[in-house]
N, C-alpha and C positions, 0 to 999 in steps of 0.2 A: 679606596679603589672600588670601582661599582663593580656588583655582584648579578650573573648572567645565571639564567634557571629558566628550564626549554617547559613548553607547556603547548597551551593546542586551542583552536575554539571549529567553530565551523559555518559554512554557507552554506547552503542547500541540505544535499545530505552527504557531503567532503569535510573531511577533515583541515584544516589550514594551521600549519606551524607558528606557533609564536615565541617569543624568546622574550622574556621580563627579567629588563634590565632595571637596577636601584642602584640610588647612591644618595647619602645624604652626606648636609653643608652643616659647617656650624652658623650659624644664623638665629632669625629667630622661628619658634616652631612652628610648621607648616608642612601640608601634605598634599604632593601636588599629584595627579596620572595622566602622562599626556601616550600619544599616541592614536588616536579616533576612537576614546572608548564612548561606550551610550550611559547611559544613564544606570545603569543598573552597576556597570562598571564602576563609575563615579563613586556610587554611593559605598562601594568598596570599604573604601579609606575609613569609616566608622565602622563596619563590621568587622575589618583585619584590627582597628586600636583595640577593639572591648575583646575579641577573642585573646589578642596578645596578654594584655594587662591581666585578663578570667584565666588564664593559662598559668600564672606566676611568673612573667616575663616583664622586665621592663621595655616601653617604648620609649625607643629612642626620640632625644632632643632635637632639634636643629630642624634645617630644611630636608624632608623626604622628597625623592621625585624616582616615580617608577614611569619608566617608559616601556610602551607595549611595541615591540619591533616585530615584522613590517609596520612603517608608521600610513603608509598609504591602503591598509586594510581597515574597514570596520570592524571594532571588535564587539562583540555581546554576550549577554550574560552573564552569571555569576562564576561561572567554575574559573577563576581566575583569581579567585579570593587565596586559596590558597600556598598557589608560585608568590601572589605577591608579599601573603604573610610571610614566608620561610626566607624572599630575599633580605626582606627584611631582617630578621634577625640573624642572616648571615653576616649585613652589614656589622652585629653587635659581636660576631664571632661566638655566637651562641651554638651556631653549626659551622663544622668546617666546610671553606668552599666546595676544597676537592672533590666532597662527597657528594656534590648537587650535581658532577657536570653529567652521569648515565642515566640520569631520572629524569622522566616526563613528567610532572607534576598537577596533576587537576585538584578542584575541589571547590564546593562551597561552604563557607564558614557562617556557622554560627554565634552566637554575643560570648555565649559561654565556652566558644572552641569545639565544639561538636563540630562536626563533615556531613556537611548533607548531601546525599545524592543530586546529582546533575543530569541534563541532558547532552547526546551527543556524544558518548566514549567508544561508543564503538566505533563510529566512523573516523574519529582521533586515531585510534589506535591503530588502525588498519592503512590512514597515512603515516602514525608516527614507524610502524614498521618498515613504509618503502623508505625510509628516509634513516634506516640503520639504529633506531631507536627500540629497545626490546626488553627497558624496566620502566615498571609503572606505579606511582605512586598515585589511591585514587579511593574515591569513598567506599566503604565497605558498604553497601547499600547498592553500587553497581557492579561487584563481584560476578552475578550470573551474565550479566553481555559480555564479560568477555570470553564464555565458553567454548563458543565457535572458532575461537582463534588458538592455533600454537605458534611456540615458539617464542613466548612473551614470558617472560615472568613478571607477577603481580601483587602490590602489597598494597589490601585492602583493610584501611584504617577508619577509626572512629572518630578521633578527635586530634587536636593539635598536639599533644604530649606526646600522643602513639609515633608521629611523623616526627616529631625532633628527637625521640628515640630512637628510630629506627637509623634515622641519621648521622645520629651518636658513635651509638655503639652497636650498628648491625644486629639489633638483636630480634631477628624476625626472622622467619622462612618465606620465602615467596611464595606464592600460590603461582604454578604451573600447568595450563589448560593442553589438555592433550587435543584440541580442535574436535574430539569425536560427536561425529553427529547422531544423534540418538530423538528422533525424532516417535512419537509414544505410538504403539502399535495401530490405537485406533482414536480418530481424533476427537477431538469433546463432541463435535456437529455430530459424530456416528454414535456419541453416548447420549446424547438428549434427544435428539430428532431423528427422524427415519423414517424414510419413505415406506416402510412395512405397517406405519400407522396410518398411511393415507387409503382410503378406501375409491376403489373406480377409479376413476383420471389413467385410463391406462396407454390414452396418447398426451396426455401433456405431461407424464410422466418418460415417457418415449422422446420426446421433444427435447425435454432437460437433459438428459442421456447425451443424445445430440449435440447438445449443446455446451454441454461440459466438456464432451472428448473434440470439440475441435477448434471451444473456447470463440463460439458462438454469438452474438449480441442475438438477445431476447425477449419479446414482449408477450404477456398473458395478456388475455383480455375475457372479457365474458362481466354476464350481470353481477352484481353486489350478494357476497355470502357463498358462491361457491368454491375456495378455498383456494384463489391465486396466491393471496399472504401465508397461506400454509405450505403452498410448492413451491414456492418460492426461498422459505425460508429454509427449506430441506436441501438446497442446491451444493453449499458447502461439504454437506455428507458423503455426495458420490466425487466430487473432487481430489483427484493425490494431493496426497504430503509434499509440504515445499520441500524441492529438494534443497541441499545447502547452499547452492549460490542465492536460490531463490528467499530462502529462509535469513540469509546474512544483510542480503538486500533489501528482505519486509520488516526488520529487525532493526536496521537503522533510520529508514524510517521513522521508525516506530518512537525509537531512541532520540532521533533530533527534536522528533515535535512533542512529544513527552505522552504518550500515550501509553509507554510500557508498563504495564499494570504489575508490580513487585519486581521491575526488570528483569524481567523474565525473557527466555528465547523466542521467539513467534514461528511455531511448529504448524498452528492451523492455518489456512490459508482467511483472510480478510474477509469479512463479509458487512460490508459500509451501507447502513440503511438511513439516508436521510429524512428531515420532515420535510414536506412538498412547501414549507413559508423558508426552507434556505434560500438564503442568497448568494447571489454570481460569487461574490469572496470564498462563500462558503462551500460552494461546488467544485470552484479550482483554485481555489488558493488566491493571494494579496491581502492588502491590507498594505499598513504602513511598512511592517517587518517583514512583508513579501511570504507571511506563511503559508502551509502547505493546505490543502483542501480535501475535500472525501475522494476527489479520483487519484488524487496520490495517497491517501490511505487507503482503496482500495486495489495499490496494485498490489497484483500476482493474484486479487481478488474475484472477488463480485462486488458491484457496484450495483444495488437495489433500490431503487426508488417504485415506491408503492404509491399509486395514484397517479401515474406521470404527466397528466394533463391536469394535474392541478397545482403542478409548478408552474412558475411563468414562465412566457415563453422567451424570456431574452437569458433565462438560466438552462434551459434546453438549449438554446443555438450555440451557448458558451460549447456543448459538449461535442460539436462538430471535429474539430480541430483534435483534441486527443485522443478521439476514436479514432482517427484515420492516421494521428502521426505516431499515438502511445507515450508520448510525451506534453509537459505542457512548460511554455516561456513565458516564466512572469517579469514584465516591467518596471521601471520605476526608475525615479530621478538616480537614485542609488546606485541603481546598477542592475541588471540581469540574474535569474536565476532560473533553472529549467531540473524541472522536476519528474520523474519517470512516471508513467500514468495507465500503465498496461494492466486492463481489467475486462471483465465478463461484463458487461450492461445488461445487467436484468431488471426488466420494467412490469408490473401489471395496472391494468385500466379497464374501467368503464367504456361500452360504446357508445353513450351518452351522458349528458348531465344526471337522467334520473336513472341511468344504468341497466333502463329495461327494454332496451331497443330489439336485439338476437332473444327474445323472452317468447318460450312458449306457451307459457303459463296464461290463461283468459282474466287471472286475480292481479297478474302483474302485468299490463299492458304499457308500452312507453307512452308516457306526456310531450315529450319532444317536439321541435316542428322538424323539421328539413334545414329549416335556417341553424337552429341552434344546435341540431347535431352537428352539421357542415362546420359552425363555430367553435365549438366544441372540442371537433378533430381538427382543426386548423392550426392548432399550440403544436403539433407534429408535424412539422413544416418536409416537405419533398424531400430536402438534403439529409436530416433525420433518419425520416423512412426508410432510406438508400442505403443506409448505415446501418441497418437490422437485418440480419440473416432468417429468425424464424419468430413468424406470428402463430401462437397456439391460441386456440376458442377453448375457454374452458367450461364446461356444460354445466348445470346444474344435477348433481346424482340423483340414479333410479333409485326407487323406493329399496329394491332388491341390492344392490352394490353397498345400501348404509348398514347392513348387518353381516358384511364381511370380514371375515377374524383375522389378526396381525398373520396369519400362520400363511392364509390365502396369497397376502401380500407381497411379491418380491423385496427384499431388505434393500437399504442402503449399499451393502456391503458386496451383494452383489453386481449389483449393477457399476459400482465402483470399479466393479475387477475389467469389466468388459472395458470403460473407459480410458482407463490403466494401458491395456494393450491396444486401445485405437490409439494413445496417446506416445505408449512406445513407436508402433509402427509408423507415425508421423515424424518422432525423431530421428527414426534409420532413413527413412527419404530424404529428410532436410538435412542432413548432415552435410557439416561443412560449409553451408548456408547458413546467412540472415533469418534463420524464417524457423520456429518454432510450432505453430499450428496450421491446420488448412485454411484459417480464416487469414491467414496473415499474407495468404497470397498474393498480388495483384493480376492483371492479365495480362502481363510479358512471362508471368512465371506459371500463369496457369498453362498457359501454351508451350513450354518449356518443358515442365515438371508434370504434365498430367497428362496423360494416355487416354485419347477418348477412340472407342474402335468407330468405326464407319452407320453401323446401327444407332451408333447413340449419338453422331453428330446429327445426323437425318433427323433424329426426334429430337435433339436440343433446337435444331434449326424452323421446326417447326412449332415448338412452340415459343420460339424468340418471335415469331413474324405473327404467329396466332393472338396472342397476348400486348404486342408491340411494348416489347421490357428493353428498356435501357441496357448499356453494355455492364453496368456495372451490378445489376439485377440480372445479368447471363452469366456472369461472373461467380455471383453468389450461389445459382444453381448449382453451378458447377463445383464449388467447394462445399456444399452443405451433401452432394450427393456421395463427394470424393471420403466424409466422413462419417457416412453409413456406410458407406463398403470398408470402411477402416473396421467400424466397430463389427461387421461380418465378416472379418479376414481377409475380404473380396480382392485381390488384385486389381481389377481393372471394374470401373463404374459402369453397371447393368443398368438394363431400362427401369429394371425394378427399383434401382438405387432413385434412377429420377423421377421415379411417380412418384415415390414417397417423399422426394424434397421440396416437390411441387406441393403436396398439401400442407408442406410449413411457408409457403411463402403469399399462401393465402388471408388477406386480413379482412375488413367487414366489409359483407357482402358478397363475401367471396374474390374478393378482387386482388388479383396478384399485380404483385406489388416488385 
């Protein structure tokens, strides 16, 4: 009689139920797996015999055939090594059936029976739970993903013996996650980095502030050496703690595409710094297996690219679409998959090739012509542009600002707190709404949600017509303003909020953008 053992794999970053069914013929021997597995599946069948036989188990005689049900799913990867060892040897009555029907089963197996950690348990477990399943059989190796979750008990093993023990003769305790989120007081970005070692920058420091609390798209720019790759890399510091939605959601992630470094939790928020030679694949995801890309690793993130015009530019226009949607659909003869992609865009650049164009320096004068800068900045296409809330010039420091002591410096940790409360007061307005930051506005909602007194239409109006700015560039004024008065307590947006938005929306040459 064929022998049924519930297991899991996944698409994107979901969970999808599977059920490996076996049964073997008398015949002659052979081992068949049908159901849509790939290749790695396939190769199964050789790693479940040498585990079985390394184990002190006979393999059975005759014709094997494990079917992976749904048969109209692709299945992949290895963690299926294991449901199909154990039907197996239920088929020999080496485990009672009964015992199999409450257990979820993953794993991948080793020659010698060892369990190796897999990707993808978390988001298994989190469908195997809608679906009334709440014991889990599963490598000791992915023990820590499943701390975020209760209600599950868990029994994380080592090798094959452990699991036809426990099958046996019950002789285990489950492990029982109490879900508590315990996210560590201060994150690593605030134990390595911090802006209390940056010396001067005390508006592209202001800008980042900015741009953190209202979750901002941002570009540095200025000449070669004055330290955009350093504030830059300080941005994660003044960012909060994911909180647990956020933290379960960058976690699996994390977990599908196998980046979890000791599978560990993902407490600090992402910070994805690619080389400017990636490719479109590499930016948003594809390939043959539809993987995930740096904008779906860095969501809940920052998404850093350093030098941005020396990416090409058909890997920049890729980024239109999940800047504006927050998501991205990847294609393929296979089938669809759509991946969540909601991240900070922080960029720094040169204003030209040799980088010394805004140079006031008579030793660093720019080589450029007119033509090649224009070419230059051209890889930053209009729809781009349109798509950045604040351009900050970063200067090159006065003599006097480079012997300024950490003490002088405002910390990370402060400036984090103010962000924190611009970032609550954004949650208490958007409640109950779609809408998490001020960036995330459009303008049905900024006209809805945002109080502008009569003073400050006057002066928005004029410089909408002074400047001749797009609707979507009025747009931006208006949210980048609505989140300085956040981070000042302000109720309602002063002129003062918009003078100051107005100098982040200026980029070379002064040119508001």
């Amino acid at each position: 009689m064929p022998v049924k053992i519930k297991s899991a794999t996944f698409r994107g970053i979901d969970g999808i139920m599977i059920e490996v069914e076996a049964d073997v013929r008398k015949s002659l021997p052979a081992f068949h797996i049908v159901g849509l597995p790939d290749a790695s599946i396939k190769e199964a069948k050789e790693r479940v015999r040498s585990a079985i036989i390394n184990s002190g188990y006979k393999f059975p005689l005759g014709k094997i055939i494990i079917n992976l049900a749904p048969s109209n799913i692709k299945k992949e990867g290895t963690l299926l090594d294991l449901p199909i060892a154990i039907s197996i040897l239920a088929l020999e009555d080496v485990i009672p059936v009964e015992r199999l029907e409450k257990f979820l089963i993953l794993g991948e197996l080793a020659l010698n029976g060892d369990i190796r950690a897999v990707n993808g348990i978390l988001p298994i477990i989190i469908e195997a739970q809608k679906n009334g399943i709440d014991d889990f059989i599963i490598p000791y190796e992915n023990l820590n993903e499943c701390t975020l979750l209760k209600g599950i008990k868990v029994y994380p093993l080592s090798n094959l013996k452990e699991v036809i023990s426990l099958l046996i003769f019950n002789d285990m305790m489950a492990v029982e996650p109490n879900g508590k989120y315990n996210p560590n007081i201060e994150n690593s970005y605030e134990r390595d980095l911090d802006f209390n070692e940056v010396a001067g920058h005390e508006s592209n420091k202001r800008a980042l502030e900015i741009a953190a609390a209202g979750n901002h798209h941002t570009v540095l720019f200025g000449e070669p050496g004055t330290g955009k790759t350093m504030l830059a890399n300080r941005m994660c510091s003044i960012l909060p703690t994911l909180t647990y939605e956020e933290a379960l959601e960058t976690t699996k992630i994390y977990s599908v595409s196998g980046h979890l470094k000791s599978n560990k939790l993902i407490y600090d928020r992402p910070f994805r710094n690619p080389h400017h030679t990636a490719t479109t694949s590499a930016i948003i995801g594809g390939g043959k297996d539809l993987n995930m890309g740096e904008i779906t690793l860095a969501h809940n993130g920052v998404l850093y690219l350093d030098e941005i015009l020396e990416f090409k530019k058909d890997v920049l226009e890729v980024l239109r679409q999940p800047l504006e949607d927050k998501f991205i659909t990847l294609s393929r003869a296979n089938g669809n998959i759509k991946y969540p992609s909601k991240f900070l865009l922080l960029a720094s650049m040169n204003p030209c090739k040799c980088g010394y164009y805004l140079s006031s320096d008579r030793n660093k004068q720019c080589t450029c012509t007119y033509k090649e800068r224009k070419n230059y900045l051209s890889k930053l296409s209009g729809p781009i542009l349109d798509r950045i809330d604040i351009f900050s010039y970063v200067p090159p420091l006065k003599s006097y600002e480079l012997n300024s002591s950490k003490e002088n410096n405002e910390s990370s940790k402060a400036i984090k707190s103010r962000v924190e409360i611009a970032r609550f007061i954004q949650a208490e307005r958007y409640k109950g709404l779609n809408l998490r930051y001020n960036s995330d506005l459009n303008h049905a909602e900024i006209l809805e949600l945002i109080y502008l007194s009569s003073d400050v239409r006057d002066m928005l109006q004029i410089i909408y017509d002074k400047y001749s700015l797009t609707t979507r560039s009025y747009d931006k004024l208006i949210k980048l303003s609505r989140t300085i008065a956040d981070l000042k307590e302000e109720k309602e947006i002063k002129k003062e909020h918009i003078c100051e938005a107005m100098q982040y929306r200026k980029f070379i040459n002064n040119e508001v953008i």
